[in-house]
N, C-alpha and C positions, 0 to 999 in steps of 0.2 A: 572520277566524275562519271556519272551514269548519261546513256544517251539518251534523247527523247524518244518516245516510240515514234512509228513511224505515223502519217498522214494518213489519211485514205479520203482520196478526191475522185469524182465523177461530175461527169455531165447528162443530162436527160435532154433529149429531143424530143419537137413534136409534141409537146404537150396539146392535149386538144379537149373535147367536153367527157370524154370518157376519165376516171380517174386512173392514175399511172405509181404504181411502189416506186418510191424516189430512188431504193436500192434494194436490192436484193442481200447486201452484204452482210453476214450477221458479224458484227466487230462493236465492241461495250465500249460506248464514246463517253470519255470521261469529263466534257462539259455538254456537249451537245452536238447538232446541227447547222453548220453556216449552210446559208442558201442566199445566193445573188442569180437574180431574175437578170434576162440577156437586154439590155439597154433596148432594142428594137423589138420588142414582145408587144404584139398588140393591143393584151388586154391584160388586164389583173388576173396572176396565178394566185391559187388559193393551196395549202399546205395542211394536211388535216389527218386523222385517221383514216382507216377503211369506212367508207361508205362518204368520204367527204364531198359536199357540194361546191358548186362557185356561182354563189349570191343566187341560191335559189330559196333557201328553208333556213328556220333559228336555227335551229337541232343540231345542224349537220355542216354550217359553211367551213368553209376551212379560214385559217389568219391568209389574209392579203397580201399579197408581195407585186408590188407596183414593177414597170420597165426601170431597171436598172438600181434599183432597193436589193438590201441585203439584211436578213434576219438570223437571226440565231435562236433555233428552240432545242429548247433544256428536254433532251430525253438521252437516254443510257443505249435507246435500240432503236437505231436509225431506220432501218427495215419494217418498226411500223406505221412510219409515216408514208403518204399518198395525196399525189399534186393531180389539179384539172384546173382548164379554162373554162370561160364563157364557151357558150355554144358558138362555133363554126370559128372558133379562133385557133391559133396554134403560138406555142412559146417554147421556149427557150433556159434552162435555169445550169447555174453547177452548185455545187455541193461538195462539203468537205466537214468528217468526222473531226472533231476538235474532245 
């Protein structure tokens, strides 16, 4: 019986209006991205490529991730996704390669 590979979990602080690489880790996820926003986060994190906004422009916002919601997006390379808050807000999220 073969074992599963292994996890690979982090967490990001301090999310704030600046956008932030959710991970640096280059590892080929073979479903995706979980990401659970920290219950006490004061504003909607938004989850998006390079250059992603939080509810400023169509173009560019990132998916929404509310205090304490958990999402999963479908990408192979975790490292190109990138999280921001609202302006003058800070959060909280973890993440985990699936």
């Amino acid at each position: 019986m073969a074992f599963p590979r292994p996890i690979t979990t982090g967490r990001l602080s301090s999310i704030g209006d600046s956008q932030a690489q959710l991970t640096a880790t280059i590892r080929k996820a073979k479903r995706g991205v979980q990401i659970t926003a920290d219950a006490s986060n004061p504003s909607i994190i938004y989850v998006g490529l390079t250059g992603v906004t939080a509810d400023s422009a169509d173009a560019t916002d990132g998916y929404p991730i509310a205090a304490g919601d958990t999402v999963v997006i479908p990408t192979r390379n975790p490292a190109l996704l990138y999280v921001i808050a609202k302006t003058g807000s800070t959060g909280k999220l973890w993440w985990m390669i699936i």
